[in-house]
C-alpha positions in Angstrom: 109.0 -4.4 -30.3 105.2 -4.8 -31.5 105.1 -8.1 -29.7 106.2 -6.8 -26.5 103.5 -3.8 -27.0 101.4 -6.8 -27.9 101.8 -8.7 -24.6 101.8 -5.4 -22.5 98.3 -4.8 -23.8 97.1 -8.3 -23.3 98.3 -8.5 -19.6 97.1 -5.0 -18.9 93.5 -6.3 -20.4 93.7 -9.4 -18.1 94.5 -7.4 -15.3 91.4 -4.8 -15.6 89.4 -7.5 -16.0 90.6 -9.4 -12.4 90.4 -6.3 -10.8 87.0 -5.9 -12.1 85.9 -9.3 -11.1 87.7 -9.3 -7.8 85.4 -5.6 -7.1 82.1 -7.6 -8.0 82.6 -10.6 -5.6 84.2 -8.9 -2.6 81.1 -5.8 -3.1 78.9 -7.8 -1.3 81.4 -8.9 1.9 82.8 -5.3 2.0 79.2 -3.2 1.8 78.4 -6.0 4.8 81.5 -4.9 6.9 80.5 -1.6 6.3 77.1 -1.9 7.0 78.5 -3.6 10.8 80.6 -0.7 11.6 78.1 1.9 10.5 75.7 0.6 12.6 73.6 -1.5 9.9 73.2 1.1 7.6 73.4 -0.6 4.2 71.1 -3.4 3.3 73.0 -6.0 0.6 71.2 -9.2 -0.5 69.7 -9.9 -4.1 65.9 -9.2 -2.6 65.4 -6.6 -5.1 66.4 -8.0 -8.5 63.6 -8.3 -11.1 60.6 -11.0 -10.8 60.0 -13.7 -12.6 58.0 -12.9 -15.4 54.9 -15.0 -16.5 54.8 -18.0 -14.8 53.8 -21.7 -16.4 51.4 -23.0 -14.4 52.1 -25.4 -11.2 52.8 -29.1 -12.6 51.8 -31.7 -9.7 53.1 -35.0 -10.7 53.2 -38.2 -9.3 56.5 -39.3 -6.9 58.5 -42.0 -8.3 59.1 -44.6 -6.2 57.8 -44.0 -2.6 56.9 -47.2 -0.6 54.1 -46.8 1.2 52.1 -43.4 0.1 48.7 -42.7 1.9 46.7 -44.3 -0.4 42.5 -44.5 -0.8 40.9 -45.9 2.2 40.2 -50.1 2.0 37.1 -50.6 0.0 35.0 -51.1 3.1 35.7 -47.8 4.7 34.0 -45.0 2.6 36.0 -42.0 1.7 34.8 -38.7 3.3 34.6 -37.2 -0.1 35.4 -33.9 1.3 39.0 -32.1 2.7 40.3 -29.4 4.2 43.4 -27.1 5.1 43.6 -25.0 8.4 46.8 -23.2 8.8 48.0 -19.6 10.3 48.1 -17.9 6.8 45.6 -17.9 3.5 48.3 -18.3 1.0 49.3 -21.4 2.5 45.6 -22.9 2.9 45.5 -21.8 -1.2 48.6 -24.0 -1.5 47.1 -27.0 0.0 43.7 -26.6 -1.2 45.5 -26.9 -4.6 47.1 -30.0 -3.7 44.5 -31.9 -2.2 42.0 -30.4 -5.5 44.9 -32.1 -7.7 44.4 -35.7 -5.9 47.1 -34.8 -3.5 46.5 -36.8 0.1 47.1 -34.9 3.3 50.5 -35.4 3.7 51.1 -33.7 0.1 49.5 -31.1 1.9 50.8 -30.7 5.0 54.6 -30.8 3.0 53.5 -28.3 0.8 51.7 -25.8 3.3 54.5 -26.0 5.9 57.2 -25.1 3.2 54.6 -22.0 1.7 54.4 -20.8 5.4 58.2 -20.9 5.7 58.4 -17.8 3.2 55.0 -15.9 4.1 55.3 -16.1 8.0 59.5 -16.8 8.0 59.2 -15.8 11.7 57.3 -18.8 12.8 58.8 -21.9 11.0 61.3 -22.9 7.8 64.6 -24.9 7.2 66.6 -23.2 10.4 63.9 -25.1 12.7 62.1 -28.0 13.5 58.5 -29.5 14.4 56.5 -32.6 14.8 53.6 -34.4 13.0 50.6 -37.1 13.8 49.0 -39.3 11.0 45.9 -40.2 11.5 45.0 -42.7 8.3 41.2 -44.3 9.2 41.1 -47.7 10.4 44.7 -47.6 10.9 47.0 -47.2 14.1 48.1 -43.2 14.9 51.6 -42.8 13.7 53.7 -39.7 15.3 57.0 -38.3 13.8 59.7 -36.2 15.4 61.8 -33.9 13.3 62.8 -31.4 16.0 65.9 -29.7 16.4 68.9 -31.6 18.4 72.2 -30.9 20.2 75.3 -31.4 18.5 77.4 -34.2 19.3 79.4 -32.5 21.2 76.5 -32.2 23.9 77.4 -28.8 24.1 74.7 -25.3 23.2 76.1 -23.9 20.0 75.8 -19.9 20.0 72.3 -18.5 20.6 70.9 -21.7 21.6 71.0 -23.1 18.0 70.1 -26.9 17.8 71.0 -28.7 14.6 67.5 -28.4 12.3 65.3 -31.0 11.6 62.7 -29.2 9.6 63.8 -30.3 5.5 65.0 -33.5 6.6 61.3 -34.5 8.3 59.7 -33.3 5.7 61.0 -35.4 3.5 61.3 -38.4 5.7 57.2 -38.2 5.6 57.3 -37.6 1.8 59.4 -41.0 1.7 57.1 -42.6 3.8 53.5 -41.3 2.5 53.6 -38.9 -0.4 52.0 -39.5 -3.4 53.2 -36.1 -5.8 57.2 -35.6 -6.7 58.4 -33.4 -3.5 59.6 -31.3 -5.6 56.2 -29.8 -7.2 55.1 -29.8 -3.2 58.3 -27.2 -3.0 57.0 -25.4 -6.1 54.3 -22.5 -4.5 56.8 -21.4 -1.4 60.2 -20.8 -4.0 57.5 -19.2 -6.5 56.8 -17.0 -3.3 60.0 -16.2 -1.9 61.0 -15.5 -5.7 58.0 -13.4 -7.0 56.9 -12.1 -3.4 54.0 -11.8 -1.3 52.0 -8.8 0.2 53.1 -8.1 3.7 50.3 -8.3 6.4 50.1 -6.6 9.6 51.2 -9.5 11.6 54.7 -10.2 9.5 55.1 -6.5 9.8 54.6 -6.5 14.0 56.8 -9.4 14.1 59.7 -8.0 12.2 59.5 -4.8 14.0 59.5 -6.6 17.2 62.6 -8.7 16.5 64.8 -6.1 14.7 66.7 -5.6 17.6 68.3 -9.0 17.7 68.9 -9.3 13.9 71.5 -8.6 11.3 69.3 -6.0 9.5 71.9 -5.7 7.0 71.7 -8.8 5.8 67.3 -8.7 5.2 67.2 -5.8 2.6 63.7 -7.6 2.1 62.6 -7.4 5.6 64.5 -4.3 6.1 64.3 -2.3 3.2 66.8 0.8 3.2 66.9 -0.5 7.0 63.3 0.5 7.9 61.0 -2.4 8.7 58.9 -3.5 5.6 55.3 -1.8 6.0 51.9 -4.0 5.6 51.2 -3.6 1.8 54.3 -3.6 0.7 55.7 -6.5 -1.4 58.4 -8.9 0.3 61.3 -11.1 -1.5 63.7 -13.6 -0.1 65.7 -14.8 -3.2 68.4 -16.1 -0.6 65.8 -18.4 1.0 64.4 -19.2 -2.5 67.7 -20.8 -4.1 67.6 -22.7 -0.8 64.2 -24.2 -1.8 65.5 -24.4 -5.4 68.8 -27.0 -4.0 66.3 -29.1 -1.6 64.2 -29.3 -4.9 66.6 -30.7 -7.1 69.4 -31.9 -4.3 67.0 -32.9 -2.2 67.1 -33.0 1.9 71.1 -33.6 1.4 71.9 -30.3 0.7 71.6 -29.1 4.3 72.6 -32.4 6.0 76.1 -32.6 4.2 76.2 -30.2 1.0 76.2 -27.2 0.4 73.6 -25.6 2.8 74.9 -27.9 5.9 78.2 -26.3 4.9 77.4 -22.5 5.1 75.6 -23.4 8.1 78.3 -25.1 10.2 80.8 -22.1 8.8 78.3 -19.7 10.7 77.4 -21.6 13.7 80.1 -22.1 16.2 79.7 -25.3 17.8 77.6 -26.8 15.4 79.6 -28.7 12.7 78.9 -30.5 9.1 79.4 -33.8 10.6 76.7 -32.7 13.2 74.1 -31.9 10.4 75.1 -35.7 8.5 74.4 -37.3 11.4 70.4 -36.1 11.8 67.9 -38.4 12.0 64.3 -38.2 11.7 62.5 -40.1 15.0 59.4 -42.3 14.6 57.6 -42.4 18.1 54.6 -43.7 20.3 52.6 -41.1 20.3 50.4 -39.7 24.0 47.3 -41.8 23.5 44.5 -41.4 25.6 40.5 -40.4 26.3 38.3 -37.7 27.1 34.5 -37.8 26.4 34.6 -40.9 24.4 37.2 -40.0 22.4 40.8 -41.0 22.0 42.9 -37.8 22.7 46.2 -38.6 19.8 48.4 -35.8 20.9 52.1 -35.4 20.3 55.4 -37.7 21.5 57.5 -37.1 24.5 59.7 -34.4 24.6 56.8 -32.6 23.2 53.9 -31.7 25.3 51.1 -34.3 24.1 51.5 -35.8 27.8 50.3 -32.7 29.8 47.3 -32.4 27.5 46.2 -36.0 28.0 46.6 -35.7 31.6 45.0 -32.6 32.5 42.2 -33.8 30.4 41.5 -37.3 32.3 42.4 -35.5 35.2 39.7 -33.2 34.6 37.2 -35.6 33.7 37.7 -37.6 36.8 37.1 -34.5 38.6 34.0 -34.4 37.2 34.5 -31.3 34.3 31.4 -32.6 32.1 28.9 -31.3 35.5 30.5 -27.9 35.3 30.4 -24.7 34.2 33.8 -24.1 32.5 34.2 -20.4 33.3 32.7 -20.5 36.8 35.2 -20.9 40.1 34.4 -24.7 40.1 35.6 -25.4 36.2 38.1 -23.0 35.6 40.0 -23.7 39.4 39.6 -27.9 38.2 41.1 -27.5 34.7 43.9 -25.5 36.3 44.9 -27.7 39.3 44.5 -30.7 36.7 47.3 -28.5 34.5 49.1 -27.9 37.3 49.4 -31.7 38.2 50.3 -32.4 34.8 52.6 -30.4 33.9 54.4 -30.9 37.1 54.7 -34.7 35.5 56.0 -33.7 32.7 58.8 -31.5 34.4 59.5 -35.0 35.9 59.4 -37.8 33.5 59.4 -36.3 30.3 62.2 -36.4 27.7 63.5 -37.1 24.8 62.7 -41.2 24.6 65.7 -42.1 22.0 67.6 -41.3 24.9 65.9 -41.2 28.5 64.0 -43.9 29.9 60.3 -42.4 29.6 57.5 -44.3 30.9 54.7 -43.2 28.5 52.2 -45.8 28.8 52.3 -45.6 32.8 52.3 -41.2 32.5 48.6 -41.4 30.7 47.1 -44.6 32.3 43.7 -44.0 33.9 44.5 -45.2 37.0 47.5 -43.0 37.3 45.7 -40.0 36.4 42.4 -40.9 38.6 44.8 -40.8 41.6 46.6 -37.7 40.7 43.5 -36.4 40.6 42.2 -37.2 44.2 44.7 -35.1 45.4 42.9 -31.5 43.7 40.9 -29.8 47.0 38.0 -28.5 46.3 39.2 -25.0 48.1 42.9 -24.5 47.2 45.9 -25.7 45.6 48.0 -28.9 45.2 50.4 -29.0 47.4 53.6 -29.6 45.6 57.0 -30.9 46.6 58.5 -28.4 44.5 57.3 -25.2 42.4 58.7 -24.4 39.4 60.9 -21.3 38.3 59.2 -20.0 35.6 60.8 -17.2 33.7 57.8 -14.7 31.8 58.3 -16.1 28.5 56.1 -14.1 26.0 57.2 -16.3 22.7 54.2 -16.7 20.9 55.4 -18.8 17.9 54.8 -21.5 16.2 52.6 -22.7 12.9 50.0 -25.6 13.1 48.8 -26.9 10.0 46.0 -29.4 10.1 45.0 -31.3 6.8 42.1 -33.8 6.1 42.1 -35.5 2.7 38.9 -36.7 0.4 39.3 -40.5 2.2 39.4 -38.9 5.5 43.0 -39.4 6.6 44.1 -36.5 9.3 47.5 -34.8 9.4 48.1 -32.7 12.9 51.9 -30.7 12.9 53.5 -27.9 14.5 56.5 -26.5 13.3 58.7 -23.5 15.2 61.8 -21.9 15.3 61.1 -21.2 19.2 61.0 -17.5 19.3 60.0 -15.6 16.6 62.6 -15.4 14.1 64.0 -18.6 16.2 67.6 -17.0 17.2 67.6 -14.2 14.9 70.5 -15.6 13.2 70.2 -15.9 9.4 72.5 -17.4 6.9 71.6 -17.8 3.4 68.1 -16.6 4.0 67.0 -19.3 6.8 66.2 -18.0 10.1 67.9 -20.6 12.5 66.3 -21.3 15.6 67.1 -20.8 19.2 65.0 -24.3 20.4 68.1 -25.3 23.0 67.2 -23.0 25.2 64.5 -25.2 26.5 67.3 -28.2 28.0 67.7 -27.9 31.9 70.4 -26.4 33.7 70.1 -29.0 35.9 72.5 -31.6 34.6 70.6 -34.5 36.7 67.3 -33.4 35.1 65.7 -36.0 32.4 65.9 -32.4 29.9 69.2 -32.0 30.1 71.7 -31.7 26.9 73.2 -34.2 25.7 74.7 -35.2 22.3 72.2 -35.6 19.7 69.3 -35.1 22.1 66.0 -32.9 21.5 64.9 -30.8 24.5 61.4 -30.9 25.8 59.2 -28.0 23.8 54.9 -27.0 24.5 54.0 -27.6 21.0 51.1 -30.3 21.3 49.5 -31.3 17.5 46.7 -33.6 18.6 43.9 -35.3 17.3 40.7 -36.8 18.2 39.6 -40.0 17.0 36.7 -42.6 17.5 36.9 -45.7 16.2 40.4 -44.9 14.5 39.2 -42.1 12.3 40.0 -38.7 12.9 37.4 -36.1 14.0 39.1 -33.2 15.1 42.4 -32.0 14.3 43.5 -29.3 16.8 46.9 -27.2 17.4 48.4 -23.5 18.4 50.9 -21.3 19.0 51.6 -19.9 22.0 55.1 -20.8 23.5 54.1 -22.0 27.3 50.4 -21.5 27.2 50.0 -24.0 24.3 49.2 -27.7 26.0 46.9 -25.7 28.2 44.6 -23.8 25.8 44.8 -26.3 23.7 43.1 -28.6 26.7 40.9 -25.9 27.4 39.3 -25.8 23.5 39.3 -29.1 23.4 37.0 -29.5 26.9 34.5 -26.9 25.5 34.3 -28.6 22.7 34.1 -32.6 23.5 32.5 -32.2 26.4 30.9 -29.1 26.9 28.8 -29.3 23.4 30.1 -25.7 21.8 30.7 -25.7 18.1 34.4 -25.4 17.3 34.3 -21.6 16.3 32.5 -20.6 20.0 35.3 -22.7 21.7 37.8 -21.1 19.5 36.8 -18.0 20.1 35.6 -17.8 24.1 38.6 -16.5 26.1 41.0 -18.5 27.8 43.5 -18.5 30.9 46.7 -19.7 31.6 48.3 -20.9 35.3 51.9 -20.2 36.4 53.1 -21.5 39.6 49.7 -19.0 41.2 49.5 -16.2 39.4 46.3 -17.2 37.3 46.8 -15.2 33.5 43.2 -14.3 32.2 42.5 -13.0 28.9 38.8 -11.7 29.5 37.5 -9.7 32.2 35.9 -12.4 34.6 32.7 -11.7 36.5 33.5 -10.4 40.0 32.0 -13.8 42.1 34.1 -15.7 40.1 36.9 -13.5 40.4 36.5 -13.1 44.1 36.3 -16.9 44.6 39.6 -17.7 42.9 41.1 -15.2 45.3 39.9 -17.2 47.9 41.9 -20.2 46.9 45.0 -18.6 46.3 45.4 -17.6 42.9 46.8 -14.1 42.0 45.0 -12.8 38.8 46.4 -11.4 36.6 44.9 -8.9 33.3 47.9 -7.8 32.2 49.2 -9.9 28.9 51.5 -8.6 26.3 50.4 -9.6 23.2 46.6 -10.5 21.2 47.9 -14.2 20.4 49.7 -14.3 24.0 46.7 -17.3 24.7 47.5 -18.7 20.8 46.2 -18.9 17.8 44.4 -22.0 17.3 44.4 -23.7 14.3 41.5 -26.8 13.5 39.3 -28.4 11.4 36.2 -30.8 12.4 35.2 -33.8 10.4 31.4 -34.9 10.1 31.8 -38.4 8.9 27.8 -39.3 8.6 27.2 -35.9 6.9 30.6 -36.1 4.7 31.6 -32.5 6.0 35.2 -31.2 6.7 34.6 -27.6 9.0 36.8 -25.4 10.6 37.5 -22.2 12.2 40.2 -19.0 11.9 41.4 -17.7 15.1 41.0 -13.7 15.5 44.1 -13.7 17.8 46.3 -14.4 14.9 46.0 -14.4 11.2 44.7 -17.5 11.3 42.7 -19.3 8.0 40.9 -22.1 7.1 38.7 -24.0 3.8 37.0 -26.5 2.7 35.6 -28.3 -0.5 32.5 -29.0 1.9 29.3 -26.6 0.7 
């Protein structure tokens, strides 16, 4: 009989103790069901749990093993002795300041800056999304890399527009290819953030505010604390994204392209499957190569927008842009017919080159360009065979990162989500994007889906080089506006003689089919001129950074100088180890 009590009391033990740890697992899915049918009212995540307590310092150590790291320039090319990080946020320049200080090259950098700005602007960039980068090592040939998000092999648009991501696997496809410290050090500062936190700034607080509506606010305890939107000031935490960053630094890449990661992402996604995230692959492309003021214009790979900005650029020129005034009638109406050819090419011929036939090297030739640009009147519009639709599209964001290191070696990149917060969607803290959006309906167009294909995008990283050594290193935000700014900072600059910080800073315009977008009130002869020719201005813009937020740093090789400059439209930062 005391044996029987015995094994009553041991079962009833073992059965208190299921039931408890059947309560602590299923808390979490049932407080999330009840925070979907009562409207989002409970937050659950692991956001709020304690920080981490006294740090050891960052430990950069050398990658084992790479095969071909950016290494000092050849002994008859002199090292700039000097480098520089421009990027949209200062905790991220502080991260690759640090990196390069340690005898990190730019591509160190440029890893370790995009993965910082992942967790302190999570809106703009990160694991769910995707970009593109040009190297720019001196003496050597440009080299591009596409890491941007595709279709599945299905060829069908998963839900919400979300492309398989390219973002982890890119960056460490270039770490392969070119980095010099373990990968896993260049992880180090953005899980230290995400873990320990960062002061929310205005901006992060805009954009979450902005994009609540379309996301599971249930899910963000840190963005959303007790469902409110986190206030500047206030201290954010994303331990969710932060064991992400803690696999990719000890799985590596792997864990979202087939483990674990990949796995809770094809369970969320429907139409995106595990199979779908094994078979990724980083591209190596030609970049858009050509010249404007006596400099070769390096700018990004078809689908990307790298051709419209070379285009309108030597179109420009050949319409003679160095003899004018660039906000008179006569500049402004010359830069924007020269966009309005060029992007009208790149509606045509431009896709994703793994795939699609692409004639790069005839889109940017000289001669092709001169004769588009004989067909600008001096007194009105191209005539076109065909306008575009264009849908108001007020996305704003991306993050470009520009990186110079001590022998002068250039890193240009972009990396997006699409729209802020990409498609809203977030599973184990990484915001996923919406970048499939941007395929064609039209199933005959050279942008339409197909399996495994990347859809054309406006993000443009470029460079400018003479004699194979990077002098400027130029990118934005901006969503449709980009490859046009971008043109327009670039012409002030090259060939209009204004420093980098008053072409950064003068204000800027944008053309859509007619209606002519201005950000600054223009003078009323020039105003009244543009009229005249048929474009329909337009003051009325939604947002400061609607006209981007340019990010760029200038090299002086003679003088040994790396400068830059922070845009006001965004929270833009740059340094320097140059006096």
């Amino acid at each position: 009989m005391m044996t029987d009590r015995w094994l009553n009391y041991v079962l009833a033990v073992v059965v208190v103790i299921g039931l408890v740890v059947v309560a602590r697992y299923e808390r979490p899915r049932l407080a999330e069901e009840r925070a979907e049918y009562l409207d989002q009212e409970v937050a659950v995540g692991r956001d709020d749990a304690p920080p981490v307590e006294d740090r050891d310092p960052l430990e950069l150590r050398e990658a084992p093993g790479n095969g071909d790291p950016v290494t000092a320039a050849e002994p008859e090319i002199e090292p700039l002795g000097a480098h520089g990080v421009s990027a949209s946020h200062p905790l991220a320049v502080e991260v690759g300041m640090e990196v390069l200080s340690a005898g990190g090259n730019a591509v160190d950098a440029a890893i370790a800056v995009s993965y910082a700005l992942s967790v302190v602007e999570p809106f703009g960039s990160g694991v769910g999304g995707g970009g593109a980068m040009l190297l720019q090592e001196p003496g050597e040939a440009p080299l591009a890399y596409d890491y941007r998000e595709t279709a599945p092999l299905s060829g069908d648009r998963p839900a919400n527009n979300i492309g398989v991501p390219g973002f982890a696997a890119g960056m460490e496809h270039m770490h392969r290819a070119h980095g010099s410290i373990a990968l896993a050090d260049l992880i180090e500062p953005a899980a230290r953030y995400a873990e320990d936190g960062f002061e929310v700034d205005p901006y992060l607080h805009e954009r979450a505010r902005d994009a609540a509506f379309r996301m599971p606010i249930h899910l963000l305890p840190g963005l959303f604390p007790g469902g409110a939107v986190v206030q500047p000031g206030e201290t954010l935490r994303q331990l969710d994204y932060a064991e992400v960053l803690r696999m990719i630094q000890t799985e590596g890449a792997e864990v979202v392209y087939g483990g674990e990661i990949g796995q809770r992402i094809a369970d969320e996604v429907s139409g995106i499957s595990i199979e779908d995230l094994e078979a990724y692959e980083v591209a190596e492309v030609q970049p858009a190569i050509g010249e404007f003021a006596g400099y070769d214009v390096i700018s990004g790979a078809p689908p990307i927008s790298g051709t419209a900005l070379v285009q309108t650029l030597q179109i420009a020129e050949q319409r003679g842009i160095d003899e004018l005034d660039l906000d008179s009638a006569d500049g402004m109406h010359t830069m924007a017919q020269a966009y309005r050819l060029a992007q009208r090419d790149r509606r045509m011929n431009v896709g994703d080159p793994t795939i699609e036939d692409v004639p790069l090297d005839r889109i940017v030739d000289r001669q092709r360009t001169d004769q588009l640009a004989a067909r600008i009147p001096p007194d009105g519009f191209v005539e076109l065979p065909d306008e575009e639709e264009v849908r108001f599209a007020t996305e704003t964001d991306t993050t470009h990162v520009v990186v110079v290191d001590d022998d002068g070696t250039m890193v240009s990149l972009t990396n997006t989500l699409s729209n802020f917060f990409g498609s809203g969607l977030s599973v184990s803290g990484i915001f996923l994007n919406d970048q499939l959006k941007n395929f064609s309906p039209d199933p005959e167009s050279i942008n339409a889906v197909a399996p495994g294909k990347r859809p054309r995008s406006f993000i443009t990283p470029t460079i400018l080089a003479e004699d194979d050594h990077g002098v400027l290193g130029i990118g934005s935000a901006g969503g449709r506006r980009i490859p046009f700014v971008t043109a327009q900072v670039i012409a002030r600059w090259a060939n209009n003689g204004q420093d980098i910080e008053a072409a950064v800073s003068t204000g800027r315009y944008h053309l859509e089919v007619r209606d002519l977008e201005v950000e600054d009130s223009l003078p009323d002869g020039v105003e009244s001129e543009l009229a005249s020719r048929g474009y329909e201005i337009t003051y009325t813009v939604p947002t400061t950074e609607y006209f981007g937020g340019m990010q760029a740093l200038v090299v002086d090789r003679e003088a040994g100088t790396v400068d830059g400059v922070a845009d006001e439209r965004r929270a833009g930062s740059w340094a320097s180890s140059s006096p």
